[in-house]
TORSETI-116617 format. One line per 5 residues: number of its first residue (from 1); for each residue z, y, x of C-alpha. Coordinates in steps of 0.25 Angstrom, whole numbers, plus 2048, in hexadecimal, padded with zeros to 3 digits. Each point is the difference from the previous one (the first is absolute). Layout:
NUM	Z/Y/X | ...
//
This chain:
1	6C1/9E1/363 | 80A/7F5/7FD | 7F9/7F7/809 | 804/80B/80B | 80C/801/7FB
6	803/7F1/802 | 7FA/800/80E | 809/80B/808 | 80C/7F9/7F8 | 7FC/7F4/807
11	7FE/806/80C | 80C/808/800 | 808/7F3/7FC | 7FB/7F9/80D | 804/80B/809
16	80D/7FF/7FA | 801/7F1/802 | 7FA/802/80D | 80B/80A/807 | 80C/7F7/7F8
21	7FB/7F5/808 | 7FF/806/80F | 80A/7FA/80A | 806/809/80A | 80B/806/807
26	808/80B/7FA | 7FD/80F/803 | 809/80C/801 | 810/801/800 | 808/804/80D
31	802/7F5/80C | 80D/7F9/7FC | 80B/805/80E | 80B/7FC/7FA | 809/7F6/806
36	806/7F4/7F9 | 80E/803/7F9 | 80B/7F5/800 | 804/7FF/7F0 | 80D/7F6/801
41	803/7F5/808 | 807/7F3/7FD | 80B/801/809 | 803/810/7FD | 7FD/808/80B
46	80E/802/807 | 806/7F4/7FA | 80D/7FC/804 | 805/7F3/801 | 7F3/7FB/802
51	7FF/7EF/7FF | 7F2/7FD/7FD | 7F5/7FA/808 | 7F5/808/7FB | 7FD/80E/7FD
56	7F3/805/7F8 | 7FD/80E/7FF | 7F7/804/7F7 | 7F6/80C/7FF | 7F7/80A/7F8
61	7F2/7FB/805 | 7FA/7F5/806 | 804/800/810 | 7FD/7F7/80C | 807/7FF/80D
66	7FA/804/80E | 805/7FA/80C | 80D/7FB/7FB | 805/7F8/80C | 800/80D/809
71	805/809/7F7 | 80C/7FB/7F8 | 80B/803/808 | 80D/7F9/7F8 | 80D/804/808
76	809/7F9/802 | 7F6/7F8/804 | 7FF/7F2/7FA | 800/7F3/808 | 7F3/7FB/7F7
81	7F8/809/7FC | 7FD/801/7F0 | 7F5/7FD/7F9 | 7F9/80D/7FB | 7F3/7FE/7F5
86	7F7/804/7FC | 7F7/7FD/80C | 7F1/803/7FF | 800/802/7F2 | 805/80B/7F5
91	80D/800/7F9 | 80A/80A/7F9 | 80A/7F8/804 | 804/7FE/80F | 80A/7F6/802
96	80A/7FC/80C | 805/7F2/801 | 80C/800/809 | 802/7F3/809 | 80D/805/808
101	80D/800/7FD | 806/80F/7FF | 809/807/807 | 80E/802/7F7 | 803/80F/7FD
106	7F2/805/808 | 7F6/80A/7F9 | 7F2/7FB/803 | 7F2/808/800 | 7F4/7FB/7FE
111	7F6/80B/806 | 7F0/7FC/7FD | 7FD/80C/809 | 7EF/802/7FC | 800/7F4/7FB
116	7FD/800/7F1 | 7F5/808/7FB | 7F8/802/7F1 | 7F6/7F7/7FE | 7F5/808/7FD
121	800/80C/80A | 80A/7FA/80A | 80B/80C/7FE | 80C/7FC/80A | 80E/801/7F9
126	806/805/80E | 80F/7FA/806 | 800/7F8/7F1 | 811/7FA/801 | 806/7F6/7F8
131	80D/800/802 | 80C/7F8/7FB | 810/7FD/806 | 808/7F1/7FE | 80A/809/801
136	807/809/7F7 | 7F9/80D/803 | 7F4/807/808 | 800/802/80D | 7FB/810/801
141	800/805/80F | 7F4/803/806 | 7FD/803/810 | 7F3/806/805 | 7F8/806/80B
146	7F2/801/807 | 7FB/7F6/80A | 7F6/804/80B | 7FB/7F9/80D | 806/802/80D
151	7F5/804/809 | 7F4/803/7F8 | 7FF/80A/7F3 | 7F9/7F3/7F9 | 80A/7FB/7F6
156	7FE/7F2/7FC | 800/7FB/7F2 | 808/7F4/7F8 | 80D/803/808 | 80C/7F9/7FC
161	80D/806/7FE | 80D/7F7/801 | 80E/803/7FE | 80B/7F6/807 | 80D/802/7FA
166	809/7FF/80B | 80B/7F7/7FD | 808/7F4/808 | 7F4/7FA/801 | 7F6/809/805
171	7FA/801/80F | 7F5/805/806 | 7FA/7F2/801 | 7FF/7FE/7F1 | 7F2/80A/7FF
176	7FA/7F4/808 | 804/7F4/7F7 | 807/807/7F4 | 7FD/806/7F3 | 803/80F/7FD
181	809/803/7F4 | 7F5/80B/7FB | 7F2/803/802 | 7F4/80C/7FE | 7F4/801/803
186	7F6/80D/804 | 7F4/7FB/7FD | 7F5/80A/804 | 80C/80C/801 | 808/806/80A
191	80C/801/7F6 | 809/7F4/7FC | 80B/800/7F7 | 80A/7F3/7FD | 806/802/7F3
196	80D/7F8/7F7 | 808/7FE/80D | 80F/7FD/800 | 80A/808/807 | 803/7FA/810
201	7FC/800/80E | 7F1/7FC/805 | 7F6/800/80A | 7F3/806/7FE | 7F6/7F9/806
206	7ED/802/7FD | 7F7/7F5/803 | 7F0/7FF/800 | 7FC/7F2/7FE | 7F5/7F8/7FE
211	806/7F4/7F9 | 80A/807/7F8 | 80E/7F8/801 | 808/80B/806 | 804/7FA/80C
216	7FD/806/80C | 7F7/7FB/80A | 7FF/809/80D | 7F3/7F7/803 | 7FA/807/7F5
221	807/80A/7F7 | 805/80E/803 | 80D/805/7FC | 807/80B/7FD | 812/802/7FF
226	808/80B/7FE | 80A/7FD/80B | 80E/805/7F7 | 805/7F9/7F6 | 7FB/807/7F2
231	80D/801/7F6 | 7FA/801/7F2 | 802/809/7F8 | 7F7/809/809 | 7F7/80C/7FD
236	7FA/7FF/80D | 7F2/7FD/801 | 7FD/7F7/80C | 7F4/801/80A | 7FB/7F4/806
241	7F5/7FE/80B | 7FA/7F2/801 | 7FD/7FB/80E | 7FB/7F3/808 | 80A/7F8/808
246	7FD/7FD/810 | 803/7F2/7FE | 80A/7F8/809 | 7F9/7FC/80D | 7F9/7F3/801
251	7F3/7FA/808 | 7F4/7F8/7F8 | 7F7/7F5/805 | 7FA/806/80B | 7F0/7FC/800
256	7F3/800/809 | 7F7/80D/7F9 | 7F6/7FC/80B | 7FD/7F8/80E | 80B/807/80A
261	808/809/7F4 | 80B/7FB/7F9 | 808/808/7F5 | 810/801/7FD | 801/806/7F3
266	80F/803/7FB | 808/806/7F6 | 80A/80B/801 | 802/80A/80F | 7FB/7FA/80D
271	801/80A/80A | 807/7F6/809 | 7F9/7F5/7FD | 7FB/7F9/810 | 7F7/7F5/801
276	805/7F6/80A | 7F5/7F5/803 | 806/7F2/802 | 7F3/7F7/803 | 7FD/7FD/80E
281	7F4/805/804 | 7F9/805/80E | 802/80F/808 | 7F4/804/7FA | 805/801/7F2
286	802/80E/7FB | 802/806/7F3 | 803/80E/7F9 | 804/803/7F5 | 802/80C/7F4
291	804/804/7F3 | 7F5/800/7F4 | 800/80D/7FB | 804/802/7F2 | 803/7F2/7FF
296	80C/7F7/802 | 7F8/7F7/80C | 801/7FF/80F | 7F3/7FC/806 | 7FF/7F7/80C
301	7F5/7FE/80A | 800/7F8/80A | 7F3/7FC/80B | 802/7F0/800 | 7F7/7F8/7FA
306	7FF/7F2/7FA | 80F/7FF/7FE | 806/7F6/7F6 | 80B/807/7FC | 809/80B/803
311	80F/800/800 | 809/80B/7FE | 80E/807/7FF | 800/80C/7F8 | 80D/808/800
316	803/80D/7F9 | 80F/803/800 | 808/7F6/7FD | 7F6/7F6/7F9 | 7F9/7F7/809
321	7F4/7F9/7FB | 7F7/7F5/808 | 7F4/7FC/7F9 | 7F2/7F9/806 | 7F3/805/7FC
326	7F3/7F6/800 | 7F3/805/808 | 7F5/7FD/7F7 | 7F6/80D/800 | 7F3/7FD/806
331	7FA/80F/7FE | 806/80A/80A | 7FE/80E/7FB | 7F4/809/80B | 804/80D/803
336	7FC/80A/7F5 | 805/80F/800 | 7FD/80C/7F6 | 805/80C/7FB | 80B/802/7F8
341	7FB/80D/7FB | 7F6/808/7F8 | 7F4/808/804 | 807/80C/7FE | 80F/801/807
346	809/806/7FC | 809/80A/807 | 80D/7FA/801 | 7FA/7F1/802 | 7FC/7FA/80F
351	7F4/7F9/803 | 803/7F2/7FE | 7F9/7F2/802 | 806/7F3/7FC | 7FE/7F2/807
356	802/7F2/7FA | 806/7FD/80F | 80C/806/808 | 7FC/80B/808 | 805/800/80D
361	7F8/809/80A | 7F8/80D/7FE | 7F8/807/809 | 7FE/80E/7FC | 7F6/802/80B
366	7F7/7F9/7F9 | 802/805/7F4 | 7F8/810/7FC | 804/808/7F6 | 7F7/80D/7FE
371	7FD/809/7F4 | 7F3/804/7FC | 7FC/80B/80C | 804/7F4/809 | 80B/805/805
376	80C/7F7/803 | 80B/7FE/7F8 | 80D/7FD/809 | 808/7F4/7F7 | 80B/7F8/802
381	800/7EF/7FC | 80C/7FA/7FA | 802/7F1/7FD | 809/7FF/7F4 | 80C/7F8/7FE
386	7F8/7F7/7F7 | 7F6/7FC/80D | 7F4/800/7F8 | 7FC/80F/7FF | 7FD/80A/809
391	803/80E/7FC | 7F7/80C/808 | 809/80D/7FF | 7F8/80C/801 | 800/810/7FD
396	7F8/801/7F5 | 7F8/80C/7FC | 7F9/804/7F2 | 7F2/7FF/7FC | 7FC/7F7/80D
401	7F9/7F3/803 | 805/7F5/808 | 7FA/7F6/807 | 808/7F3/806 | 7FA/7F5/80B
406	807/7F4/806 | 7FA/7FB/80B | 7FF/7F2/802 | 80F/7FB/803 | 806/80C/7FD
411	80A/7F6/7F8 | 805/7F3/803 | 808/7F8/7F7 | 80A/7F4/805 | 7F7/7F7/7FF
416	7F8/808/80B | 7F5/802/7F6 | 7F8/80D/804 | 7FB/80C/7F5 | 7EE/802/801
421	7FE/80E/800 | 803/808/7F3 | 7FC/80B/7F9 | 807/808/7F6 | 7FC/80E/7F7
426	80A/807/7FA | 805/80E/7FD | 809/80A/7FB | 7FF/80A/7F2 | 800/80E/802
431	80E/806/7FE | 7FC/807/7F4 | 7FD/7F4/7FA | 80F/7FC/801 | 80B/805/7FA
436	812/802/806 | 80C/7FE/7F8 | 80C/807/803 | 80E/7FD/7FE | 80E/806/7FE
441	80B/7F8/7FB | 80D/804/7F9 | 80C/7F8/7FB | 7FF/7F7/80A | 80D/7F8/800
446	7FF/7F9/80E | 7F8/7FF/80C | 7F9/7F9/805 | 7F4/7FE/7F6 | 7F3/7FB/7FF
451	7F6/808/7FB | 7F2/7F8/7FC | 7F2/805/7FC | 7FB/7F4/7F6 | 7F4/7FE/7F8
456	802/7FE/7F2 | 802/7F0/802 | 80C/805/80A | 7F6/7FD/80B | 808/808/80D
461	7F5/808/804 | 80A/809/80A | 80E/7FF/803 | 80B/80A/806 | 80E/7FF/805
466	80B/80A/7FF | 80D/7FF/805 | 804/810/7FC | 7F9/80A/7F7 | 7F2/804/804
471	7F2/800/7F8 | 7F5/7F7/801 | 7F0/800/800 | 7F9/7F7/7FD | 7F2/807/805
476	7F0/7FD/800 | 803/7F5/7F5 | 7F2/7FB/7F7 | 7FE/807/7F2 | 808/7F5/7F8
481	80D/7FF/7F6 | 80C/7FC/808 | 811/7FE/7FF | 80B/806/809 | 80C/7F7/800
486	80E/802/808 | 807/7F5/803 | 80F/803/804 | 801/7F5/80B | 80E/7FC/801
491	800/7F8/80C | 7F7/808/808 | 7F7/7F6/803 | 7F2/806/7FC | 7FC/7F6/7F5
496	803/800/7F2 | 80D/7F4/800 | 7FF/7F7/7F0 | 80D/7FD/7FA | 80A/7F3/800
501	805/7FA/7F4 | 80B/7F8/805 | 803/80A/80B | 802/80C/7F6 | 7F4/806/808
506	7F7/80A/7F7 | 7F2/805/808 | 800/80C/806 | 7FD/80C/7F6 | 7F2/803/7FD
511	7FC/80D/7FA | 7F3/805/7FD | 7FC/80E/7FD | 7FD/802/7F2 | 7F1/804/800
516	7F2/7FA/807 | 7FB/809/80B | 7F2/801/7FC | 7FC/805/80F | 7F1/807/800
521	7F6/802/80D | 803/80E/804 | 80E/801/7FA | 80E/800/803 | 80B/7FC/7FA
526	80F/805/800 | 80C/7F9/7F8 | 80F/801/800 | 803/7F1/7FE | 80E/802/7F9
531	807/7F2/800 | 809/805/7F5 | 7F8/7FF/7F7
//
């Protein structure tokens, strides 16, 4: 009986020792969501007559910082930016080494924006400021406002927000290769807000940037400026649009893309831009020429070969340009042509083929377009403004088969390359397999306006022009999600116009209605699009 006894004490002793000597994590308790919390700092938060070089702030837990040198946003912005740690370790203690010298009687914020986060869970401390005055009292002003982008309903993120305060030295050039006096940022909102201003006079300007040095660049940025000046204190809230520059006109390296085609690319509006040929060559040079669609390039063919070298005047307005362009390309380019389009067409598209040549001549007797009972389909052949596609315009009917044949030469290209014969299937969807929009409008400020049917990357699918109140119908559109957006075109030229900084230009306004359309085959749709609202 003792002996028993002594064994299950024994063996109870083990267990004990056993479970006292497991390694593992620790179970149970709720998931810590709690942000870090600044304790004290050393300058006090809203010191005056701040002199120091350095500032630590120190907080409750462990934290770590996250992107540092795109979030902190320190306004006035410093010359030399400061020296923030801890990097890539933990700390409860984040410290700022200033390395500029301060702005006399000028409250500064130090915004860390997402930056700092817990160790352990990576909780964000959003908008954390530290903010101090050299002077005798802070700053405590505030400006906000929503920012959007002028043409599409895609807002971009990391937009900055600069105050100029406009005094003898202010002028329009200064966004370019000056400093503003205050800064926000949106991060990943549509909201912004500047706080601690003083009282005066400024302009309000937004950039997206890249690199983050609040100049603007038209090569690269986008900008946003409200065109008044804004006298603060103002309760106001202020919406801005962001939109790209059409950059001053100027003409790039022209080069050889292939044996006989030459490209001019160029920045900015050419519309007038003329090619002038200076070389001396023989009557039986010729050339053509025509725009790249969607691109800023003019394409330049010409039937010569085994040239050296090409000279050339090009002139658009006033700028004048002559520039030479070496002949090296020994590949020239055989004729290839193919659809533009998918086995279904749809409704409000033509037929359309493309050809890596200029197309100069059609013969639309050698070309049969029939459906399936083979009857013939009378069409109509278009070159387009761009010389390499042919458009085939045609009343389309629902639910029917098509079948397209070139005959051999039914195109030539200027190079007096000919077509082989061609065959194409295609064919339309039943009309209740599609669906119609339709449209009213009220509010509407001004004609003319632009109404456009987009997909939801603002694709335009469909586009209508008013110049006085009517409806639109946008009918036998696929099953898809779509946009409708007015644009109130100002200048009555057709096309959405993009804003000028130094001109005091904004874009044209762009207005879109407030929900998706979510068309369905065998539906229609009918909206008012209040542009109130």
């Amino acid at each position: 009986m003792k002996s028993s006894f002594i064994r299950i004490s024994i063996v109870f002793l083990i267990l004990i020792l056993s479970n006292c000597a497991r390694r593992g994590r620790p179970t149970g308790g709720d998931k810590d969501e709690v942000a870090p919390i600044m304790i004290t700092s050393k300058p006090a938060f809203e010191t005056t007559h701040f002199n120091s070089k350095s500032i630590q702030i120190y907080f409750d837990e462990y934290i770590k910082l996250d992107k540092i040198g795109q979030q902190l946003i320190v306004s006035p912005p410093l010359k030399y930016k400061p020296i923030i740690t801890p990097l890539g370790s933990a700390s409860k203690t984040l410290n700022i080494k200033i390395l500029d010298t301060l702005q006399k009687e000028t409250t500064y914020i130090f915004n860390f924006g997402t930056s700092v986060r817990d160790n352990n869970e990576g909780n964000i401390l959003y908008n954390f400021k530290y903010v101090m005055s050299t002077g005798g009292y802070i700053d405590s002003l505030n400006l906000k406002g929503t920012i959007k982008d002028a043409l599409s309903n895609v807002v971009d993120k990391d937009v900055a927000i600069l105050l100029y305060r406009m005094d003898e030295k202010f002028n329009d050039s200064i966004i370019y290769k000056g400093l503003p006096n205050y800064i926000a940022n949106t991060l990943d909102t549509v909201t912004w807000e500047l706080t601690n201003l003083k009282e005066g006079k400024y302009k309000l300007v937004a950039l997206k940037q890249k690199n983050y040095d609040y100049k603007f660049k038209p090569a690269s940025d986008k900008i946003a400026f409200y065109p008044d000046t804004i006298n603060i204190p103002r309760d106001s809230s202020f919406n801005l649009a962001l939109f790209k520059e059409i950059l001053d006109y100027k003409l790039a390296r022209p080069s050889e893309v292939t044996k006989q085609h030459i490209v001019f690319g160029y920045n900015g509006i050419a519309k007038d831009i003329k090619i002038e040929l200076l070389s001396q060559v023989t009557d039986s040079f010729k050339s053509i020429q025509a725009f790249e669609s969607d691109k800023d390039t003019l394409n330049y063919w010409f039937n010569t070969p085994n040239l050296d070298s090409l000279q050339f005047k090009v002139s658009n307005k006033e700028a004048i340009d002559t520039v030479m362009v070496k002949l090296r390309a020994q590949k020239f380019d055989s004729l290839v042509v193919g659809s533009l389009n998918k086995s279904v067409l749809n409704f409000n598209d033509d037929f359309k083929l493309l050809s890596n040549q200029p197309i100069t001549k059609v013969d639309d007797s050698k070309i049969i377009l029939m459906d399936k009972d083979s009857v013939k389909t009378p069409f109509k052949t278009v070159i387009s403004e761009l010389k390499t596609q042919l458009h085939f315009k045609f009343e389309k009917e629902p639910n029917k088969a098509y079948r397209l044949m070139l005959l051999p030469n039914a195109i030539q290209t200027f190079f007096e390359s000919n077509t082989d014969t061609i065959r194409y299937l295609f064919g339309t969807k039943k009309i209740t397999e599609l669906g119609s929009v339709f449209l009213s409008f009220a509010h509407v400020k001004s004609y003319p306006i632009i109404v456009e049917l987009t997909d939801l990357k603002t694709k335009v699918i469909q586009s209508r022009y008013l110049e006085k109140p009517q409806e639109v119908s946008f009918l036998n559109i696929d099953p898809e999600k779509y946009l409708i957006r007015v644009i109130y075109d100002e200048n009555k030229n057709s096309v959405w116009d993009t804003g000028n900084f130094l001109k005091h230009i904004n874009p044209e306004e762009v207005i879109y209605f407030k929900n998706e359309l979510d068309v369905r085959a065998n539906w229609e749709i009918t909206e008012v699009f209040d542009l109130a609202k």
